[in-house]
Backbone atoms as SQL, in Angstrom:
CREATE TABLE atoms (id INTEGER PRIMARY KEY, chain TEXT, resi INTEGER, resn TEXT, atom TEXT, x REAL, y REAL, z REAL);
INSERT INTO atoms VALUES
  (1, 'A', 1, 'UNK', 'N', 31.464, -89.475, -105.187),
  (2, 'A', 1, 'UNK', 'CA', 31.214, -90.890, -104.952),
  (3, 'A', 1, 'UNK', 'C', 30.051, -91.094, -103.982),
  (4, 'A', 2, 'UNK', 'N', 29.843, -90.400, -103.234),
  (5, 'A', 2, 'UNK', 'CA', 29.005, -90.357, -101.534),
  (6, 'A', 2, 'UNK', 'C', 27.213, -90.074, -102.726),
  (7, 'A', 3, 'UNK', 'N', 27.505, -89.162, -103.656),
  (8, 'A', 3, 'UNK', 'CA', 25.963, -89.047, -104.092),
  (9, 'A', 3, 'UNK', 'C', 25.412, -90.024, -104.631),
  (10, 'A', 4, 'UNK', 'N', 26.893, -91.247, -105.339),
  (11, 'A', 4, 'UNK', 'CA', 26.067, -92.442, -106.039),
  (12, 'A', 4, 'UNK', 'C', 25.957, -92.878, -105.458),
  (13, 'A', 5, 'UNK', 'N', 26.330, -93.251, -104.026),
  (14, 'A', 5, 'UNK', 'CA', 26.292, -94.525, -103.090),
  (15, 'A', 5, 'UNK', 'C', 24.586, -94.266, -102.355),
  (16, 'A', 6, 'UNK', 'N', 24.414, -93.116, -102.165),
  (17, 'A', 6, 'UNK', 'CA', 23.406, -92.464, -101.814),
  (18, 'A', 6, 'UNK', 'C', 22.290, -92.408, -103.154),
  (19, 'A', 7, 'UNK', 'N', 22.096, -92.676, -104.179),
  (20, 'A', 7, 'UNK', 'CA', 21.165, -92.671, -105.376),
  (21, 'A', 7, 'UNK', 'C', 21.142, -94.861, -105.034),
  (22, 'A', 8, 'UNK', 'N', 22.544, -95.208, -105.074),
  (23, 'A', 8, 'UNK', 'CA', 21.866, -96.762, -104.949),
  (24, 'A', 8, 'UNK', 'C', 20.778, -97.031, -103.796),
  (25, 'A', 9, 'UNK', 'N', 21.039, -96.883, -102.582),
  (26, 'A', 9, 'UNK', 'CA', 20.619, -96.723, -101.238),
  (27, 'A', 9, 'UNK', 'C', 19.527, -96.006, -101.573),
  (28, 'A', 10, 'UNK', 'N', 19.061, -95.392, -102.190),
  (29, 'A', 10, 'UNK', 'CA', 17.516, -94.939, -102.244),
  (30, 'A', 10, 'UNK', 'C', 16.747, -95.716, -103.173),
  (31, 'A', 11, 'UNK', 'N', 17.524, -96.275, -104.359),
  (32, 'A', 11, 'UNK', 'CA', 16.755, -96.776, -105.613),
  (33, 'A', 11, 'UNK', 'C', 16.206, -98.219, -104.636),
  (34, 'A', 12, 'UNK', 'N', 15.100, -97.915, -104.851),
  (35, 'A', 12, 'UNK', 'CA', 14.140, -99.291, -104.307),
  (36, 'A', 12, 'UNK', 'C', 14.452, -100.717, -105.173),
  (37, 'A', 13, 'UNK', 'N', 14.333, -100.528, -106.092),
  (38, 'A', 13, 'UNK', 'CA', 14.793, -101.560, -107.789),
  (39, 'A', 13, 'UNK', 'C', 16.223, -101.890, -107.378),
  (40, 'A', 14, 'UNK', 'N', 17.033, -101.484, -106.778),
  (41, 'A', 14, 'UNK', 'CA', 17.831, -101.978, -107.107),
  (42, 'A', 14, 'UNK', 'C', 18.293, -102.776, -105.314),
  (43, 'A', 15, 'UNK', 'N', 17.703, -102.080, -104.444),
  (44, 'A', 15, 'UNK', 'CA', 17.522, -102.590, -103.074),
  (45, 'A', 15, 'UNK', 'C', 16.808, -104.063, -103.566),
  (46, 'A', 16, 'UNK', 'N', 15.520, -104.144, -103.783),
  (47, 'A', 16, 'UNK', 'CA', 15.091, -105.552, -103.885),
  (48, 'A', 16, 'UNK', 'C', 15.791, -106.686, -104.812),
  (49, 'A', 17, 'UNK', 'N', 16.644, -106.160, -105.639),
  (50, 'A', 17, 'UNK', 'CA', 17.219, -106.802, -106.462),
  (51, 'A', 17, 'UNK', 'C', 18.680, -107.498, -105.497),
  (52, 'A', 18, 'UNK', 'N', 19.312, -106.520, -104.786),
  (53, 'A', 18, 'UNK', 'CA', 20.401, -107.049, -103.748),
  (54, 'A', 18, 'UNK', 'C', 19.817, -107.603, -102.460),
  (55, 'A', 19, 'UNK', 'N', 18.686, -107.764, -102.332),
  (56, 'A', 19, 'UNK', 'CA', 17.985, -107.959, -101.023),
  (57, 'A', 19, 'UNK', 'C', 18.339, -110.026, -101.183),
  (58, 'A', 20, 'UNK', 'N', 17.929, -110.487, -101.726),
  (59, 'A', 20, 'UNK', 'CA', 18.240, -112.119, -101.640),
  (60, 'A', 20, 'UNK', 'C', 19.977, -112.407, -101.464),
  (61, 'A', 21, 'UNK', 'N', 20.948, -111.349, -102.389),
  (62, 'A', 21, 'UNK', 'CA', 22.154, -111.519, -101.760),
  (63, 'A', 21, 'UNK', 'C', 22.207, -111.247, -100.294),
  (64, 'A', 22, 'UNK', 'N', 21.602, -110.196, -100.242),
  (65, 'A', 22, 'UNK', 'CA', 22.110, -109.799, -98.668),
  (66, 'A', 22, 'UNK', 'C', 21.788, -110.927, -97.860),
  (67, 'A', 23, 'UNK', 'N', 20.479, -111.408, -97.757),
  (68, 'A', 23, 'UNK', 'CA', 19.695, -112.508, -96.844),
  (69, 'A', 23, 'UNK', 'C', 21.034, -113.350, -97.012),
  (70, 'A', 24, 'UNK', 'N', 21.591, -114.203, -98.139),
  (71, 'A', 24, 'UNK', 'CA', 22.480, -115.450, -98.766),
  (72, 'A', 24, 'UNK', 'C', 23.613, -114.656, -97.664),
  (73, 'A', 25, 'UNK', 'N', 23.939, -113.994, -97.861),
  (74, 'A', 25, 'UNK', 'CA', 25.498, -113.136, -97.247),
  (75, 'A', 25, 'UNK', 'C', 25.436, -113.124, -95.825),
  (76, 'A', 26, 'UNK', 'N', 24.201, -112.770, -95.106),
  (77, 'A', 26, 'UNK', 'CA', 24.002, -113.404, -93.865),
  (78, 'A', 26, 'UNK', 'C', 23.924, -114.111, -93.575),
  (79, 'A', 27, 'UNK', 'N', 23.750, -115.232, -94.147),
  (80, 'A', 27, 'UNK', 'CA', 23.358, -116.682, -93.701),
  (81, 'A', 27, 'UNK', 'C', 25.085, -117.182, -94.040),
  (82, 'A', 28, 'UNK', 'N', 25.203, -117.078, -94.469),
  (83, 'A', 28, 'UNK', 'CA', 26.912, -117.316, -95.090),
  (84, 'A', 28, 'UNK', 'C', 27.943, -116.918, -93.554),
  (85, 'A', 29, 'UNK', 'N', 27.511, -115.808, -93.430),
  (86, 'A', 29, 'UNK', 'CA', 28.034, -114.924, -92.208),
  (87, 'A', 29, 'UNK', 'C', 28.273, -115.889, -90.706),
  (88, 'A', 30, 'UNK', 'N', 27.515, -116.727, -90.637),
  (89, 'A', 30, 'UNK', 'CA', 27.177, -117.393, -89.624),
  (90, 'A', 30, 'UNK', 'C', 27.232, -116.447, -88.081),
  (91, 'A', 31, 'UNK', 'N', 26.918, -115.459, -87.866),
  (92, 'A', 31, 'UNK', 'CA', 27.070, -115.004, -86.764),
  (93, 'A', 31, 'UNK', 'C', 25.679, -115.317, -86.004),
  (94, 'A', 32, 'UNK', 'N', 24.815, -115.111, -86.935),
  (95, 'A', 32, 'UNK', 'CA', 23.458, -115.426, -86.333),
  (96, 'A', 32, 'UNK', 'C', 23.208, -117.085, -85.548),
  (97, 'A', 33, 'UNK', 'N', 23.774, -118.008, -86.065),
  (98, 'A', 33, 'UNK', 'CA', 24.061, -119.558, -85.570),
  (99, 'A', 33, 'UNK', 'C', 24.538, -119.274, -84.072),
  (100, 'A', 34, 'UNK', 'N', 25.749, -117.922, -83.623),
  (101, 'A', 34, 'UNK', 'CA', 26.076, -117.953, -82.672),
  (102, 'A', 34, 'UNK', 'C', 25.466, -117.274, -81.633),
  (103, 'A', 35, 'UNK', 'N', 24.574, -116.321, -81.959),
  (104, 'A', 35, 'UNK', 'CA', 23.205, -115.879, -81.034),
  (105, 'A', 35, 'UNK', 'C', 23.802, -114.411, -81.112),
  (106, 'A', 36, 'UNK', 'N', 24.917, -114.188, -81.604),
  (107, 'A', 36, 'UNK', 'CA', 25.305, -112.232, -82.339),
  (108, 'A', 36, 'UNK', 'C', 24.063, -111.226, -82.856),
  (109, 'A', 37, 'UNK', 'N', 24.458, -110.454, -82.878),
  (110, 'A', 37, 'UNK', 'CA', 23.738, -109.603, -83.502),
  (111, 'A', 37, 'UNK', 'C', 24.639, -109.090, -84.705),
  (112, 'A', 38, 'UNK', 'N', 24.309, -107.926, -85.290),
  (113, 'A', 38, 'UNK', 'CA', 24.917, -107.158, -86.249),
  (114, 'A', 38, 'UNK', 'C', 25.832, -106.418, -85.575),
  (115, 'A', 39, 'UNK', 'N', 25.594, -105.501, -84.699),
  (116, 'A', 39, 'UNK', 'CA', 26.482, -104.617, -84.148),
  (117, 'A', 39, 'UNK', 'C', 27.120, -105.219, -83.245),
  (118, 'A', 40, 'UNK', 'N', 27.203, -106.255, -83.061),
  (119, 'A', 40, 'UNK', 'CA', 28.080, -106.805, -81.864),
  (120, 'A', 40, 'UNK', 'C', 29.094, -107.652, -82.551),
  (121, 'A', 41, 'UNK', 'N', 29.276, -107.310, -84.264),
  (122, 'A', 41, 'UNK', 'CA', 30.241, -107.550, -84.776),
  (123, 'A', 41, 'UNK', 'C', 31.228, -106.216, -84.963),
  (124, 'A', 42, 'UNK', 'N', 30.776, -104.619, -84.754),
  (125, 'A', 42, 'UNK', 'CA', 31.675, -104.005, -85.367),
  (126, 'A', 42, 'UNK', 'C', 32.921, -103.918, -84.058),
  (127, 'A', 43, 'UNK', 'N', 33.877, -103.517, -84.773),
  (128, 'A', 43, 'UNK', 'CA', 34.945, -103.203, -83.783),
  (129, 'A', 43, 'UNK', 'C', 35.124, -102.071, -82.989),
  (130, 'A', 44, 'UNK', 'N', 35.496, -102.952, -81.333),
  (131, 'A', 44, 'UNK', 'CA', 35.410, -102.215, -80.411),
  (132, 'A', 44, 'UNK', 'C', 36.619, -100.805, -80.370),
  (133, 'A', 45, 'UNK', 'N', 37.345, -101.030, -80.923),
  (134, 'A', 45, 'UNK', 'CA', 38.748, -100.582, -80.806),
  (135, 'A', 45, 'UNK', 'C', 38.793, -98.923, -81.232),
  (136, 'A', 46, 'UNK', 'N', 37.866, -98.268, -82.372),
  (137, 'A', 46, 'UNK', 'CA', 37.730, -97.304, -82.665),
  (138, 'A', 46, 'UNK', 'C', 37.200, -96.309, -81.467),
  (139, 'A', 47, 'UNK', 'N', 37.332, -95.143, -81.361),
  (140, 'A', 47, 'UNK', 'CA', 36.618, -93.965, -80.418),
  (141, 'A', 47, 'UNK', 'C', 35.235, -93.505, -80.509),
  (142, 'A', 48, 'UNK', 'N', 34.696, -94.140, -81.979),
  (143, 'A', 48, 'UNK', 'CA', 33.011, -93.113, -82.014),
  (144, 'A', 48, 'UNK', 'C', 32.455, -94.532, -81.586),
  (145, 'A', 49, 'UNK', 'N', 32.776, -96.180, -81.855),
  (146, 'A', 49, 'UNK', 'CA', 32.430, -96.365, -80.924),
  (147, 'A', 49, 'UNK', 'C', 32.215, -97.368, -79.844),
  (148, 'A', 50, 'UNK', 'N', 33.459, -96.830, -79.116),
  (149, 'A', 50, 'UNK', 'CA', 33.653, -96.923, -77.959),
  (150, 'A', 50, 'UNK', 'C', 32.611, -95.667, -76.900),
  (151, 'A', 51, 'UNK', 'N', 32.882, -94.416, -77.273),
  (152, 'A', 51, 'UNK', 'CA', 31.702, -93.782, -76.852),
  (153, 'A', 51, 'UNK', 'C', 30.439, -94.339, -77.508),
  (154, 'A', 52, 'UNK', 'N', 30.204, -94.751, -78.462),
  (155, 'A', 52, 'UNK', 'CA', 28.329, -95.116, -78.667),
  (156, 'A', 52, 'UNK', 'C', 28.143, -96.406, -77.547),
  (157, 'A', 53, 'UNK', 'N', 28.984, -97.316, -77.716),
  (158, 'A', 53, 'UNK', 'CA', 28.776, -98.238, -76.182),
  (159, 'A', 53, 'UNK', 'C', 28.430, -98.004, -74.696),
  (160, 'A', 54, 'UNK', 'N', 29.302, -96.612, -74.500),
  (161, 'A', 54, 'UNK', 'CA', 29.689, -96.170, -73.175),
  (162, 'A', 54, 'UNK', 'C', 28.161, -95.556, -72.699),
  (163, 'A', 55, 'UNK', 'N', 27.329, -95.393, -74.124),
  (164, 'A', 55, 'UNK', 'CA', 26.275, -94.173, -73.993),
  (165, 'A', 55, 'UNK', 'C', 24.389, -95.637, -74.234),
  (166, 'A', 56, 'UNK', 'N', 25.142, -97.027, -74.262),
  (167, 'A', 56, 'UNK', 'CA', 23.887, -98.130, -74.383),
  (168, 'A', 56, 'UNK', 'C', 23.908, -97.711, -72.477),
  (169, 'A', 57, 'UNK', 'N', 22.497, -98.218, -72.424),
  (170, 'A', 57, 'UNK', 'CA', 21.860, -98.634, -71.379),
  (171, 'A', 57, 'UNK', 'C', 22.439, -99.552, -70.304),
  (172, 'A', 58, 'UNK', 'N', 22.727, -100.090, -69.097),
  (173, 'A', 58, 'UNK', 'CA', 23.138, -101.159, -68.466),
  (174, 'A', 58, 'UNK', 'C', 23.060, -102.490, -69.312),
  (175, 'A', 59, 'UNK', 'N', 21.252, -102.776, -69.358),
  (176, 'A', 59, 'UNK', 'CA', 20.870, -103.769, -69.894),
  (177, 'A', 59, 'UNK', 'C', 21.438, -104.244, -71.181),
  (178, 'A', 60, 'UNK', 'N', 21.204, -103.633, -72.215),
  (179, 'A', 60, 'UNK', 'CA', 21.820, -103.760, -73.010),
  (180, 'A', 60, 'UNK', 'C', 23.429, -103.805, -73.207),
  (181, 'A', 61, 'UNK', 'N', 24.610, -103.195, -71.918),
  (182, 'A', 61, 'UNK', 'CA', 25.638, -103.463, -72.466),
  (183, 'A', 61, 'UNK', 'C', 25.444, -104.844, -71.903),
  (184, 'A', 62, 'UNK', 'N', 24.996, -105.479, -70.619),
  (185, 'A', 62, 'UNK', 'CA', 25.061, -106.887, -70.463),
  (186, 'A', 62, 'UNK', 'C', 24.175, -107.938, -71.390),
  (187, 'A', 63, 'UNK', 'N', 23.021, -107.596, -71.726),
  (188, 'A', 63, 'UNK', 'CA', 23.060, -108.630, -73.460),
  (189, 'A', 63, 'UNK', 'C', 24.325, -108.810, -74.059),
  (190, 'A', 64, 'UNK', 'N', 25.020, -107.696, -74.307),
  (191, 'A', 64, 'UNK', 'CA', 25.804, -107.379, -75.405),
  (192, 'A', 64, 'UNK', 'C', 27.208, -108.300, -75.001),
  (193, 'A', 65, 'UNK', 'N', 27.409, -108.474, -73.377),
  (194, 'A', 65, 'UNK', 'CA', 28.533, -108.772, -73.316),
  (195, 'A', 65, 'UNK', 'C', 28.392, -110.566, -72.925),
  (196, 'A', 66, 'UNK', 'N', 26.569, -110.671, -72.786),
  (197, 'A', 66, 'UNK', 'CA', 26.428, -111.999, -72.636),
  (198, 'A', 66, 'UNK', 'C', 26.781, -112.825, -74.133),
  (199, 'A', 67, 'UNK', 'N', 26.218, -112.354, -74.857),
  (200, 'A', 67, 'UNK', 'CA', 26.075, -112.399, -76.374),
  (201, 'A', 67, 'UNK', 'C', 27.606, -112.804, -76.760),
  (202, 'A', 68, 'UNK', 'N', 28.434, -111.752, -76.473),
  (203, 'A', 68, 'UNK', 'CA', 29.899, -111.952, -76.589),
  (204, 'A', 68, 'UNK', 'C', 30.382, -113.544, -76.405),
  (205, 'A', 69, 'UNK', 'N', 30.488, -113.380, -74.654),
  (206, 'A', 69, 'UNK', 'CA', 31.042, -114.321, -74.232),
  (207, 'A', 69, 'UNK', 'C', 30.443, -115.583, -74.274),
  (208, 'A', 70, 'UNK', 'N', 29.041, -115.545, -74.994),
  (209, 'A', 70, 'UNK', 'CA', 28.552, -117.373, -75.604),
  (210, 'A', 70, 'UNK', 'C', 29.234, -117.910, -77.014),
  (211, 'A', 71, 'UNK', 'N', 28.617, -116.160, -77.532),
  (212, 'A', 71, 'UNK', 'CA', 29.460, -117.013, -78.594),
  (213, 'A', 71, 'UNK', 'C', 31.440, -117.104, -78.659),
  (214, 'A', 72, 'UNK', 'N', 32.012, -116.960, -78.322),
  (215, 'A', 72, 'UNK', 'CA', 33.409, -117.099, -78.167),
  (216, 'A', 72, 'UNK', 'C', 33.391, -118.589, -76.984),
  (217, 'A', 73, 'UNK', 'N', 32.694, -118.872, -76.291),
  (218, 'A', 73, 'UNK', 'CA', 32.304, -120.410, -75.839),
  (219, 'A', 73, 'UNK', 'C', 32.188, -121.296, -76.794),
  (220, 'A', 74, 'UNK', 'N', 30.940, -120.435, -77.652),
  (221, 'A', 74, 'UNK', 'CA', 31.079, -121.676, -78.773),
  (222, 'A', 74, 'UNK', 'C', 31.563, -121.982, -79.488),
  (223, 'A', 75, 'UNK', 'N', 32.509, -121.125, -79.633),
  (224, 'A', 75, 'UNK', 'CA', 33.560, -120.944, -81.003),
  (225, 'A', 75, 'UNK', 'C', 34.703, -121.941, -80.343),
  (226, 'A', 76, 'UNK', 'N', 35.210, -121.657, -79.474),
  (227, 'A', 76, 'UNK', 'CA', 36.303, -122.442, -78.827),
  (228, 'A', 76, 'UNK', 'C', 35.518, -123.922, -78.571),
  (229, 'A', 77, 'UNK', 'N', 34.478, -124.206, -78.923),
  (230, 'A', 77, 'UNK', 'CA', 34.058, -125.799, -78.505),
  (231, 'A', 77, 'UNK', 'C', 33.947, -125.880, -80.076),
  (232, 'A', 78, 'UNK', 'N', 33.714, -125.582, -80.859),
  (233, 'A', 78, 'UNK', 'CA', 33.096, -125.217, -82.798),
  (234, 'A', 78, 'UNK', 'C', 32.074, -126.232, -82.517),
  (235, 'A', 79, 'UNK', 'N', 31.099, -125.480, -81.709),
  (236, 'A', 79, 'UNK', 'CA', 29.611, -125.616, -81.744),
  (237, 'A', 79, 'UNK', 'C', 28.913, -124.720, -82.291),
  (238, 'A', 80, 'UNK', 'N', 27.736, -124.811, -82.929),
  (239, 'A', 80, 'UNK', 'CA', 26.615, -123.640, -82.566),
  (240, 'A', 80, 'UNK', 'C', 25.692, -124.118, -81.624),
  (241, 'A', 81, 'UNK', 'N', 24.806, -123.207, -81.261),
  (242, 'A', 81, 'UNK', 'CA', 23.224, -122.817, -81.006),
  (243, 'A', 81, 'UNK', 'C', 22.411, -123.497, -81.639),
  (244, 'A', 82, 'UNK', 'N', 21.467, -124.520, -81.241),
  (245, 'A', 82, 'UNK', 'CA', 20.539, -124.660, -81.658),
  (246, 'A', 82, 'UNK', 'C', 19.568, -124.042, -82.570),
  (247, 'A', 83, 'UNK', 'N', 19.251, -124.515, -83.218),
  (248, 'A', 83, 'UNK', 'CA', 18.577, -123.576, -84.347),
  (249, 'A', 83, 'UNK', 'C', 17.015, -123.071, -83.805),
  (250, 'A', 84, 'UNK', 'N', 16.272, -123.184, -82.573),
  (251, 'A', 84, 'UNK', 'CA', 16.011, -122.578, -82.271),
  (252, 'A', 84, 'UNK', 'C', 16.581, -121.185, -81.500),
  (253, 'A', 85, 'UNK', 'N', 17.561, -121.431, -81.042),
  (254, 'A', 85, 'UNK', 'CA', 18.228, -120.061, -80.167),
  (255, 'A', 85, 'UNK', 'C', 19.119, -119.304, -80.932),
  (256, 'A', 86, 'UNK', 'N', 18.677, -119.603, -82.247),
  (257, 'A', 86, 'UNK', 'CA', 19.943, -118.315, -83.373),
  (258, 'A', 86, 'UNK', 'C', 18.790, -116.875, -83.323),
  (259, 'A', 87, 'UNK', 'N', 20.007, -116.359, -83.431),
  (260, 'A', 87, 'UNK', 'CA', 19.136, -114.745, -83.302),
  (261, 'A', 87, 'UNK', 'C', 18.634, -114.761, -84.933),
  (262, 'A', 88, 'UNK', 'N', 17.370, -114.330, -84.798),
  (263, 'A', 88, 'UNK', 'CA', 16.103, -114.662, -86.074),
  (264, 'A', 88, 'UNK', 'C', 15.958, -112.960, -86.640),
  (265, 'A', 89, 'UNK', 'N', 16.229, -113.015, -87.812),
  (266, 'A', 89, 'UNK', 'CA', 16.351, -111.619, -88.522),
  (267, 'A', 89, 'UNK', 'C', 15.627, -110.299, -88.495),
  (268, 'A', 90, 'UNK', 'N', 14.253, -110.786, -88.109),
  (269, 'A', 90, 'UNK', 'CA', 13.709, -109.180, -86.700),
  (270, 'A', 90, 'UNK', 'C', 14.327, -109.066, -85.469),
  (271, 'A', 91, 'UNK', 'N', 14.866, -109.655, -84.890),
  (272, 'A', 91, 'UNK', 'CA', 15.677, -110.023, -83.535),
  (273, 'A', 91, 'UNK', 'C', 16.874, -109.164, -83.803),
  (274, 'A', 92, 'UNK', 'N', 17.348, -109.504, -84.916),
  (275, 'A', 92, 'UNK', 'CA', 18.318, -108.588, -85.310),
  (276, 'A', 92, 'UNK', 'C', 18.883, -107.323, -85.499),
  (277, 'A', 93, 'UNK', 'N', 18.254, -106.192, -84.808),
  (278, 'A', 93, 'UNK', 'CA', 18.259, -104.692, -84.959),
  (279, 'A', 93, 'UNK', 'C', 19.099, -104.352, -84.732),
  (280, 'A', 94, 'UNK', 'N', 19.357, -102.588, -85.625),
  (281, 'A', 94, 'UNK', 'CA', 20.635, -102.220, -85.093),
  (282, 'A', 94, 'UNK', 'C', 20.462, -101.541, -83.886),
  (283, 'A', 95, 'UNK', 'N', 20.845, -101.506, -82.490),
  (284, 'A', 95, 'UNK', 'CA', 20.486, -101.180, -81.653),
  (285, 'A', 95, 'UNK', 'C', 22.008, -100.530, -81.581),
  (286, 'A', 96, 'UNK', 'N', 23.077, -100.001, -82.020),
  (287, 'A', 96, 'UNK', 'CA', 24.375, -99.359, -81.324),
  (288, 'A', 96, 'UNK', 'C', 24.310, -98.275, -82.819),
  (289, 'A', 97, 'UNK', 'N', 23.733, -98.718, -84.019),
  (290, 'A', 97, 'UNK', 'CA', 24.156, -97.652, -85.394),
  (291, 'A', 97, 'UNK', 'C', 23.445, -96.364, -84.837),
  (292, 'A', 98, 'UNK', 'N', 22.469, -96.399, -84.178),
  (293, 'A', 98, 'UNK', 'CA', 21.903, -94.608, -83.856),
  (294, 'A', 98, 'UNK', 'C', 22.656, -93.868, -83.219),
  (295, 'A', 99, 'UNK', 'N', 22.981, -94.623, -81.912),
  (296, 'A', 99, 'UNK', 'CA', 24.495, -93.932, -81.212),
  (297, 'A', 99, 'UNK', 'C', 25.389, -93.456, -82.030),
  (298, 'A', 100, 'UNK', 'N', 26.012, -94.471, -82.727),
  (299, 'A', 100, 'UNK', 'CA', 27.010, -94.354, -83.417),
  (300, 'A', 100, 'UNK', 'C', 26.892, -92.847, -84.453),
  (301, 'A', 101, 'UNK', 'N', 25.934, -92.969, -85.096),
  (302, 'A', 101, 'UNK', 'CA', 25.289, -91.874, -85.662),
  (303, 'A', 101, 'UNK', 'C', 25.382, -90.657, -84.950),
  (304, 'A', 102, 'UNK', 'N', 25.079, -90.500, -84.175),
  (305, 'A', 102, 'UNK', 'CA', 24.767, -89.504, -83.155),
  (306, 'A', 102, 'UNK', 'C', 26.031, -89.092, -82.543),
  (307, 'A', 103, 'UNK', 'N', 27.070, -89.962, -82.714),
  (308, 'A', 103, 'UNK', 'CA', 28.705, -89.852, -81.868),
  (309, 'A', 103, 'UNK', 'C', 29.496, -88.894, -82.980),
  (310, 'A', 104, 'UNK', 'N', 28.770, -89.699, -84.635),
  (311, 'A', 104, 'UNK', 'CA', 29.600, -89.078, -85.247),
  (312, 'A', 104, 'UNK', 'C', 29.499, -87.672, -85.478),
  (313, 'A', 105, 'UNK', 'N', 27.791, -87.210, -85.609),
  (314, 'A', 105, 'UNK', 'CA', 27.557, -85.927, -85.996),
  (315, 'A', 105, 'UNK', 'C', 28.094, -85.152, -84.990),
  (316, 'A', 106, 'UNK', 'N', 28.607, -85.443, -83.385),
  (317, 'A', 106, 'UNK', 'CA', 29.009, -85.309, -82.613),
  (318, 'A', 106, 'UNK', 'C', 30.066, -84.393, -82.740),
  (319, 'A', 107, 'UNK', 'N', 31.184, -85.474, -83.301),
  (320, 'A', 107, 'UNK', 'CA', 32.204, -85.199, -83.642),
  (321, 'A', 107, 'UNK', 'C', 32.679, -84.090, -84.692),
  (322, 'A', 108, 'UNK', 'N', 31.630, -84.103, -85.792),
  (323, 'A', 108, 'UNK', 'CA', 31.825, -83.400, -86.825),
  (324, 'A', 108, 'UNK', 'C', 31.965, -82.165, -86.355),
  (325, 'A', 109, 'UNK', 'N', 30.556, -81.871, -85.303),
  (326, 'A', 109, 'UNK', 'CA', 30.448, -80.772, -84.818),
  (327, 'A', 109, 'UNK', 'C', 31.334, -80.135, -84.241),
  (328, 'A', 110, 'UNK', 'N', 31.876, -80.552, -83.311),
  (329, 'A', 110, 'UNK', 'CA', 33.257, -80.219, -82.328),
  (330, 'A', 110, 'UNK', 'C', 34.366, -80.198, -83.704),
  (331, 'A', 111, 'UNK', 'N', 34.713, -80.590, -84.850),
  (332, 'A', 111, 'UNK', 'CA', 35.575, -80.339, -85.148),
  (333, 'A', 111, 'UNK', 'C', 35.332, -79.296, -86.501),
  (334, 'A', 112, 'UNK', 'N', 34.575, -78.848, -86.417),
  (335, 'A', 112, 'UNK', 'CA', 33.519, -77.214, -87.246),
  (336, 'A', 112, 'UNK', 'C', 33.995, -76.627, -85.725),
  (337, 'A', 113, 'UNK', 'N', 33.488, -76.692, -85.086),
  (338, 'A', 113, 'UNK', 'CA', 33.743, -75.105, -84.028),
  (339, 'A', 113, 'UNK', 'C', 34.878, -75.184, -83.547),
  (340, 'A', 114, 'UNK', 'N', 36.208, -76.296, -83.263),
  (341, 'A', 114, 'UNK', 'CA', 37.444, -76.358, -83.200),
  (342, 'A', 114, 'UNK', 'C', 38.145, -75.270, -84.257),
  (343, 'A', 115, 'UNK', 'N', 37.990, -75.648, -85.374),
  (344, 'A', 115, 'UNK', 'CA', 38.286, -75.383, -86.117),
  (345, 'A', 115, 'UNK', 'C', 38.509, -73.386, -86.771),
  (346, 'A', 116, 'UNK', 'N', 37.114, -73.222, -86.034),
  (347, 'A', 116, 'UNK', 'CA', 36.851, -72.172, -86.609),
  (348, 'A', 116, 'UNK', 'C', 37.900, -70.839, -85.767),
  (349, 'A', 117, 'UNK', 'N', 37.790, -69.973, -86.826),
  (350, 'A', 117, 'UNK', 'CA', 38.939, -69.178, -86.448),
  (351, 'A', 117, 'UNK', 'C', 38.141, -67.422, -86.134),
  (352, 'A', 118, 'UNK', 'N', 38.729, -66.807, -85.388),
  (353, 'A', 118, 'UNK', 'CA', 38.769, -65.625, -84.625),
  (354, 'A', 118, 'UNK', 'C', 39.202, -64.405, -85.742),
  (355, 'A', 119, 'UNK', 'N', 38.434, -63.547, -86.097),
  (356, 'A', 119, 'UNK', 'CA', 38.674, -62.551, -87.163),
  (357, 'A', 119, 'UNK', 'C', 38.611, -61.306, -86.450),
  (358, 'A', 120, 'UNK', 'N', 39.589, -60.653, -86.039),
  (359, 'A', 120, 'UNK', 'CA', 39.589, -59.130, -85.308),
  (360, 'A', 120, 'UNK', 'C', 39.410, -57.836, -86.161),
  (361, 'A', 121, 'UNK', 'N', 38.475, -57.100, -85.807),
  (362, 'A', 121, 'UNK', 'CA', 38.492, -56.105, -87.124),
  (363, 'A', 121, 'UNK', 'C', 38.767, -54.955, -86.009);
């Protein structure tokens, strides 16, 4: 399954063809109205990452936690942001998926040399 998902994800033709859903699906999303990012939707609750957080910068965890706590302000008033102050789709980077990336190969690793076993000859 992982090689077709990986043949879509490369086919360019078929990227530009899902590219206007995706834009529609974000805009649908409304997180951007609340000044969010992408990654400041995934969930905190998992371990790879909770370490990819632990491993952002100062600065960035306080964006991240300013970001939070406006929008959950605005949510509890069911306001948005001005449509100048919505986070604008270059604004938008993934700034936590490299970590995350990096937590997981992490992990993989430690659980290859966990794993591996002791052969006495």
């Amino acid at each position: 399954m992982e090689p077709i998902a990986r043949a879509f994800q490369n086919n360019a033709a078929f990227r530009a063809m899902c590219r206007p859903f995706a834009n529609t699906w974000v805009n649908l999303a409304g997180y951007r109205r609340l000044g969010l990012r992408y990654d400041d939707l995934l969930r905190e609750e998992t371990p790879i990452i909770q370490e990819a957080i632990s491993r952002l910068n100062r600065e960035e965890i306080d964006r991240r936690n300013y970001r939070h706590r406006r929008a959950f302000q605005l949510s509890l008033s069911h306001q948005e942001l001005p449509r100048s102050m919505w986070t604008k789709p270059e604004d938008d980077c993934k700034y936590l998926q490299p970590l995350i990336e990096e937590v997981r190969l992490e992990q993989v690793e430690r659980d290859a040399f966990n794993s591996m076993s002791c052969v006495r000859k």
